[in-house]
C-alpha positions in Angstrom: 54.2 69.7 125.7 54.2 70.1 121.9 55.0 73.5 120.3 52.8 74.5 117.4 55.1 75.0 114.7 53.4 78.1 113.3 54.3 79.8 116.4 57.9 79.1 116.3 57.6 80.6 112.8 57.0 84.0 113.8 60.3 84.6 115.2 62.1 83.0 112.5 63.0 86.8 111.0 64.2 87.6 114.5 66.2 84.9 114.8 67.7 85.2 111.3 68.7 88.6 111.8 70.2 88.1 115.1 72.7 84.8 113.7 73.7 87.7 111.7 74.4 90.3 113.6 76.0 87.8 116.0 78.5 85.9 113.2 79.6 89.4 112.3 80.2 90.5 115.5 81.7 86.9 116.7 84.3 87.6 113.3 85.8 90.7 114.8 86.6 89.5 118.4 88.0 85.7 117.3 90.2 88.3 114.3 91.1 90.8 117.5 91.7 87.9 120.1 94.2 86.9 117.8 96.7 90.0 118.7 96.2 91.0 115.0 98.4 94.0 113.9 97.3 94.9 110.1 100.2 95.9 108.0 100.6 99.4 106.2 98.6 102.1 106.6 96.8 101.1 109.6 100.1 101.7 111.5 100.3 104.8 110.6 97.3 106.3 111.5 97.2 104.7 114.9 100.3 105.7 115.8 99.6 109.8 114.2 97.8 110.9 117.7 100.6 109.6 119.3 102.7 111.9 118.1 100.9 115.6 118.0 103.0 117.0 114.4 102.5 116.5 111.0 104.1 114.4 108.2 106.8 117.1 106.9 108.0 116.3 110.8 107.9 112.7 110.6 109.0 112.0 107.2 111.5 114.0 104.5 109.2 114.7 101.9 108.4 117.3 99.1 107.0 120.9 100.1 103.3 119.7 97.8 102.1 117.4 100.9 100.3 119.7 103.2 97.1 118.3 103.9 97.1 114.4 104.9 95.3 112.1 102.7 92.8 111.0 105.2 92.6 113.8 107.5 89.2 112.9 109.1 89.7 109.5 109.9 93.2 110.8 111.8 90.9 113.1 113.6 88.7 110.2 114.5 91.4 108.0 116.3 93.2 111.4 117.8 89.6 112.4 119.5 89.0 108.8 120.6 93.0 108.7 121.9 92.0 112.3 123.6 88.5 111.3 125.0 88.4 107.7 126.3 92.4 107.1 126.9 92.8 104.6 124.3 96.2 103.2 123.8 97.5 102.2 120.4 96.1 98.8 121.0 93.0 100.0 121.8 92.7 102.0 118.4 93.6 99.5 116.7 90.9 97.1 117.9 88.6 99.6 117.2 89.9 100.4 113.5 89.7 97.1 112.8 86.5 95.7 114.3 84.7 99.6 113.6 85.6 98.8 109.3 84.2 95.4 109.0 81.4 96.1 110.8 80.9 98.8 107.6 81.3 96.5 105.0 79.5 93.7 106.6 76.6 95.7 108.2 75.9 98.6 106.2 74.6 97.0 103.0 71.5 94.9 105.1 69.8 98.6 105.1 68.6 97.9 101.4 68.0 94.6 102.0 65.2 92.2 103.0 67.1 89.6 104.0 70.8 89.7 106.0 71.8 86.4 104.8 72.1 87.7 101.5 74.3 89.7 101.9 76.8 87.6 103.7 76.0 84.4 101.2 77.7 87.5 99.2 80.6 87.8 100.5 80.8 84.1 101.4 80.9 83.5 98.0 83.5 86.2 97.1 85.3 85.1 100.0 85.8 81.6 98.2 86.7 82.5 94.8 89.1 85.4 96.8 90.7 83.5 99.5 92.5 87.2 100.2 89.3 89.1 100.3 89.0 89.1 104.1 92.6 90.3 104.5 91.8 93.5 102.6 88.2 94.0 104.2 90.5 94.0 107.7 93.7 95.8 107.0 91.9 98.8 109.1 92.4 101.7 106.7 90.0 104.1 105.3 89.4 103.0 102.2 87.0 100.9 103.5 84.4 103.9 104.4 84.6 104.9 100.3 83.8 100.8 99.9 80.9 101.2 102.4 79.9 104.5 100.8 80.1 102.9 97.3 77.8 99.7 98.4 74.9 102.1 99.9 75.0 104.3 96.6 74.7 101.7 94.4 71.9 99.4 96.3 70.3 102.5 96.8 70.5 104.0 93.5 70.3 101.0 91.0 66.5 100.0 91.1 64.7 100.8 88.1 61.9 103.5 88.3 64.0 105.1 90.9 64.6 108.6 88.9 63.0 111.1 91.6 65.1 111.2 94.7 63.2 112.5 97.7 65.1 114.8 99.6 66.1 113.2 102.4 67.8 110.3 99.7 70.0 113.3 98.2 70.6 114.7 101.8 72.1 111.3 102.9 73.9 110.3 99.7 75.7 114.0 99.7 76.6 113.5 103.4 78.0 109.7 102.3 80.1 111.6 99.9 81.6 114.0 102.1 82.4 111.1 104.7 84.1 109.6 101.7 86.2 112.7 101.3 86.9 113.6 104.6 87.8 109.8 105.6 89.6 108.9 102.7 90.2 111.5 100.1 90.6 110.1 96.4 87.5 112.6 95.7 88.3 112.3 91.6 87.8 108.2 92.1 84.1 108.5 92.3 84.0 109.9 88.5 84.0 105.7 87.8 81.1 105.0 89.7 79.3 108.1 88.5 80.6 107.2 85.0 78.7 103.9 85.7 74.8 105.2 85.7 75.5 107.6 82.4 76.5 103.8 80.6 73.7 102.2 82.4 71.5 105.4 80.4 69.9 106.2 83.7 70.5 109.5 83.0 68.7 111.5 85.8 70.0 109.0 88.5 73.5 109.7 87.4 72.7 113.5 87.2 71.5 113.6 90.7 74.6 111.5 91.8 76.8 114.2 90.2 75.3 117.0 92.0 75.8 114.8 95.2 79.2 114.2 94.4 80.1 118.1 94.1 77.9 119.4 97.0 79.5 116.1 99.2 83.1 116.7 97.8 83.1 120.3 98.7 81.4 119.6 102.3 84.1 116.9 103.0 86.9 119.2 101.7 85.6 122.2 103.9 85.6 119.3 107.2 89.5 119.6 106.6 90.2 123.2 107.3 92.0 123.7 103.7 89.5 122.7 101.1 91.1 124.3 98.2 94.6 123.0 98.9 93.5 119.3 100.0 91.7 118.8 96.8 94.5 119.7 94.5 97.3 118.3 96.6 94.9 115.1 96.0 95.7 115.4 92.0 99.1 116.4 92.8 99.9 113.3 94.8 98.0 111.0 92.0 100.2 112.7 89.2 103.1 112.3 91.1 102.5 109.0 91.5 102.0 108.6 88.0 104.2 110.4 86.3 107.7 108.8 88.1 106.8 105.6 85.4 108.7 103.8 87.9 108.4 99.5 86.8 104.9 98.6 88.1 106.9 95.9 90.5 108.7 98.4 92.6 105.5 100.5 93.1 102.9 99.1 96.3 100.9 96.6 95.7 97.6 98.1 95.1 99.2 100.2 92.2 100.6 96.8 90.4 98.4 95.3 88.3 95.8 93.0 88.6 95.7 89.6 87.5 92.6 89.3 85.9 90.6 87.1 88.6 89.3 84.6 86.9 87.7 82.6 89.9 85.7 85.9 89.9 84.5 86.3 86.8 83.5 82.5 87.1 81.6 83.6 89.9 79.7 85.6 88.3 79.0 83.8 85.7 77.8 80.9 87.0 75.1 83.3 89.1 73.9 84.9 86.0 73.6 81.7 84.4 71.3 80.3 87.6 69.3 83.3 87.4 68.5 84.0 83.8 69.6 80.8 81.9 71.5 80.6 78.8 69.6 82.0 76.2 68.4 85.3 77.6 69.4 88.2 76.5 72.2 90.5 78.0 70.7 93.6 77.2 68.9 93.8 80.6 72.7 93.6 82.0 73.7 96.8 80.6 71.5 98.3 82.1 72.6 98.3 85.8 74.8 100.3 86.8 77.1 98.0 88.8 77.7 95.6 86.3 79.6 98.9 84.6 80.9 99.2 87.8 82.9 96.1 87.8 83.6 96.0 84.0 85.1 99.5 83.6 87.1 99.0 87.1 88.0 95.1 85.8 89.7 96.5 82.8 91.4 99.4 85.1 92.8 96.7 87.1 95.0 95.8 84.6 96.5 98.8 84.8 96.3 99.1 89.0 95.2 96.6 91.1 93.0 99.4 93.4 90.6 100.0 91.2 89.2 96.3 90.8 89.9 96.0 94.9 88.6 99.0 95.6 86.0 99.9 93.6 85.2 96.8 91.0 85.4 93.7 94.0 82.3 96.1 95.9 80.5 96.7 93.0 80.7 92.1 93.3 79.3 91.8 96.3 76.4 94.2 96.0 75.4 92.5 92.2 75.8 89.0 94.0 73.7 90.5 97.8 71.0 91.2 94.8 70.7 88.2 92.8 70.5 86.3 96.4 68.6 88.3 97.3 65.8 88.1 94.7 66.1 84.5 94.6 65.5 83.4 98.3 62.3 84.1 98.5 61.3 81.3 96.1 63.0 79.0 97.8 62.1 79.5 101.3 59.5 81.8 102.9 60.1 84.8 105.3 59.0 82.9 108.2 59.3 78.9 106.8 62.1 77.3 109.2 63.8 76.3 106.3 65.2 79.9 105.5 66.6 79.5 109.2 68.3 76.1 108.2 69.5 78.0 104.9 71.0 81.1 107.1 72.7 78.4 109.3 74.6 76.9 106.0 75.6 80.0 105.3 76.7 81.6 108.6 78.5 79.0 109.8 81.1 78.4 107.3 81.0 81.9 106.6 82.4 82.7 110.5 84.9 79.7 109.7 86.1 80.8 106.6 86.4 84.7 107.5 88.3 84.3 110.9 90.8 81.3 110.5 94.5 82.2 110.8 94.6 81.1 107.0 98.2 81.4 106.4 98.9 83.2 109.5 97.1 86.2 108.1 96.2 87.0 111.4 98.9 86.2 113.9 102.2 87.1 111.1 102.8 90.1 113.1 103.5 88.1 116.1 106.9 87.3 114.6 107.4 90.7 113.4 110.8 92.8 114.4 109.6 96.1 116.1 113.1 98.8 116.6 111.9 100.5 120.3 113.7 103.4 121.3 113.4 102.5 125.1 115.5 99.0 124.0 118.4 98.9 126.2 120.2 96.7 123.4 119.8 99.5 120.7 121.3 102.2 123.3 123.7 104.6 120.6 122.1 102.7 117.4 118.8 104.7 116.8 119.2 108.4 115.1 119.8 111.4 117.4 118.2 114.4 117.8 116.9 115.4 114.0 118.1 112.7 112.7 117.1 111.1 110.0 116.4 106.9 109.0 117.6 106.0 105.7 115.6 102.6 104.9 115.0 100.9 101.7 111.6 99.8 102.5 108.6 101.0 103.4 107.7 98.2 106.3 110.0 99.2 108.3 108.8 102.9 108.8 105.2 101.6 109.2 106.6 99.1 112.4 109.0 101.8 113.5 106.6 104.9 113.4 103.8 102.7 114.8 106.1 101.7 118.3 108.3 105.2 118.1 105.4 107.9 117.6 107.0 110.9 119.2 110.4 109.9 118.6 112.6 113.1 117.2 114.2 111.7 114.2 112.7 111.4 110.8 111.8 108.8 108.0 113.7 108.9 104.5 110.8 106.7 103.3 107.5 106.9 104.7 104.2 105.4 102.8 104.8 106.6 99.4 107.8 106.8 97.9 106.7 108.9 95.0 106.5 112.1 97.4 110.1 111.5 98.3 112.6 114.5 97.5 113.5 113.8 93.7 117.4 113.0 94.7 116.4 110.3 97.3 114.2 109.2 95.1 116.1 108.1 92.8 118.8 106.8 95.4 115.6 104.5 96.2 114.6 103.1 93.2 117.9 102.7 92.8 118.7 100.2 95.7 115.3 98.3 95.0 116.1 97.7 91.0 119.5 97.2 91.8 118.6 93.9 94.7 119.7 95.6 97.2 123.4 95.9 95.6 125.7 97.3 98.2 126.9 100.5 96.2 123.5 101.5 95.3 123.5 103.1 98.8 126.3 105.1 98.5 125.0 108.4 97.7 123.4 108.1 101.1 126.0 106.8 103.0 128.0 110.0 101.7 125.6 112.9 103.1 124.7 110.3 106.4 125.7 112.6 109.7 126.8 111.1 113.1 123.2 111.6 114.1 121.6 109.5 110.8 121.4 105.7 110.6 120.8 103.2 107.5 118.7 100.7 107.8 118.4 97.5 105.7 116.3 94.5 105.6 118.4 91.5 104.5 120.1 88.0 105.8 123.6 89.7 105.8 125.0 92.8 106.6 126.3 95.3 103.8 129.3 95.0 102.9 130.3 98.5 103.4 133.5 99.1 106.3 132.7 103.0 106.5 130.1 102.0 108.9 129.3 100.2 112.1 126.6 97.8 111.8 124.1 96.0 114.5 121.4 93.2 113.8 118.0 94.1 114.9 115.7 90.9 114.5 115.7 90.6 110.1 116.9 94.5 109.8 120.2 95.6 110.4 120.8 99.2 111.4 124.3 101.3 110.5 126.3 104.0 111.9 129.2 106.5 111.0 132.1 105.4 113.1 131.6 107.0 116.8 134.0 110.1 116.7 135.3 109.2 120.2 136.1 105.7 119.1 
């Protein structure tokens, strides 16, 4: 029996938008069936419900942090941990999975077809083989990402200069989620910045008043609005004001490189869709192409403002050229846009959840310090103790298996809110290579109940203490008085 063709057409939408719902979904499990463990951050926060105190308990820091940078997304995982029972490893799945569903779902809202939207990041994806590890490190920076997608796909069409209500309800509320989930409320000056360039003047004016009204609504959500936002400046001019070398700082606050296969990118889409010799005034225009040239040349100052805000503002300029253009080349309902979404979604699945470089499955090899270990019985800090490390990594793998454990962290995830005297005693160690006397002013105030820990091939050469190997970190002690 022979199928009329035209019948098999009308499901061709359908089925279109169910490959890509499917691929997405099919990319989270094959990343989670992997046992992936994001670095960082992500640690962090799975493992802060876990432990039922605050920061100033967990780490040795300056009085100024009070409020923690992304106090709603905290209170997400610590309700889910409190509700449902989930373990770390079940918060973890769900950070993960819950974030790149965000980025890869969010966007087909303002869009008529899916596939457009993930031919976007397919194409990012291959002039930015890294791009997937940042859209699944499982920290909240991707709900401002999200956020930033929906405001400018919503907000960039021309003729769009009287907002209904319900547009400005929804765009404050995305603000405040922003906020809340993330903090970095000052950041979306750029964006905002973006429409007054553009000259679309009411847009941006509406956007501002979103921005305050959301920005005050997500500060309130914290319980200390007034002191969250200005501990937020406080933390960035700390930051800032150390002028510590840019290659000691973390990785988002080094510079950016420039990306070139980017800019090729882009330039080879612009040159498909309005030829050579048109002119660019049309370009300047749009909002989001000021959105990725201001945060471009930021990035050459720090590498989070072209990952964060400048490689969004990419996809959603790329989702709309694509999106534009398909039409033309295959119908809504023609079974050659369902060919066209195959080519698409299938390498775009390959290409997003391969174990490229073991960017999945590095933490399998990791060294994790338990405090239930019988062979590190007598080698962890005692009771109010404190860790003296000269890296970062190892608080996020030592906090993230030792949540409630009683001691403290000398360096937790930013060094910059250190006390001033460690500080110093840090940046020390990490300019000097890791030079053996460089932790001597530690060493000297250490008490029987403190350890050092170092990361390095060989132990330091340093006979006032006692020293054990712990997988690629070893971990020292003040002589044992009894000894």
């Amino acid at each position: 029996m022979n199928r009329d063709p035209a019948a098999l057409q009308r499901y061709v939408p359908l089925l279109c938008w169910t490959a890509a719902l499917l691929t997405v979904l099919f990319i989270c499990l094959r990343i989670i069936g992997y046992g992936y463990l994001p670095p960082g951050d992500a640690r962090r926060h799975v493992a802060k419900p876990f432990a039922c105190k605050s920061y100033s308990q967990i780490i040795v820091m300056q009085s100024g942090y009070v409020v923690d940078h992304s106090p709603g997304w905290e209170w997400l995982l610590d309700k889910l941990h409190r509700a449902l029972g989930w373990s770390e490893d079940g918060l973890m799945s769900f950070s993960i999975a819950s974030l790149i569903l965000w980025i890869f779902c969010l966007p087909l809202l303002w869009l008529r077809r899916p596939e457009a939207w993930l031919a976007a990041i397919l194409a990012q994806l291959i002039a930015q083989p890294g791009l997937m590890q940042r859209l699944s490190q499982a920290r909240p920076y991707l709900i401002t990402d999200g956020v930033l997608i929906a405001v400018l796909l919503a907000w960039s069409k021309d003729g769009d200069e009287n907002p209904r209500w319900w547009k400005v309800l929804l765009t404050s509320a995305g603000f405040a989620l922003s906020v809340w989930m993330h903090g970095a409320w000052y950041l979306w000056a750029l964006p905002l910045a973006a429409f007054f360039l553009a000259r679309r003047w009411r847009a941006g004016l509406w956007l501002t008043a979103c921005w305050v009204a959301g920005t005050f609504a997500g500060a309130l959500l914290t319980g200390r609005p007034v002191v969250f936002l200005c501990q937020e400046i406080f933390v960035a001019a700390t930051i800032y004001q150390e002028h510590a070398p840019k290659w000691m700082l973390v990785q988002e606050f080094q510079p950016s490189e420039g990306e070139l296969a980017t800019l090729t990118l882009l330039a080879l889409v612009y040159l498909w869709r309005n030829g050579p010799n048109k002119s660019l005034r049309p370009l300047f225009l749009q909002p989001v192409f000021w959105v990725i040239a201001m945060n471009w040349v930021l990035g050459f100052f720090a590498a989070r403002f072209w990952a964060d805000w400048g490689i969004p503002a990419v996809l959603v300029w790329l989702a709309l050229q694509f999106d534009d253009a398909m039409p033309a080349i295959a119908s809504n309902s023609s079974l050659k846009r369902l060919m066209i979404c195959g080519v698409i979604l299938v390498p775009l699945f390959l290409d997003a959840s391969n174990d490229l470089e073991q960017r999945y499955t590095f933490s399998l090899n990791e060294t994790f310090v338990e405090a239930g270990d019988p062979e590190l019985k007598g080698w962890l800090p005692g009771k109010d103790g404190i860790f003296y490390s000269d890296n970062m990594t190892f608080f996020y793998n030592a906090f993230y298996k030792n949540p409630q454990a009683d001691w403290r962290y000398i360096v937790g995830f930013e060094p910059a809110l250190m006390p001033l005297e460690d500080r110093k005693v840090f940046r020390n160690i990490r300019s000097s290579n890791l030079a053996a006397e460089s932790y001597m002013p530690w060493i000297n105030k250490m008490r029987q109940e403190d350890r050092l820990v170092t990361q390095r091939p060989m132990q330091l050469a340093l006979p006032s203490l006692e020293w054990k190997r712990c997988g690629d970190f070893w971990i020292g002690r003040l002589p044992l008085k009894n000894n």
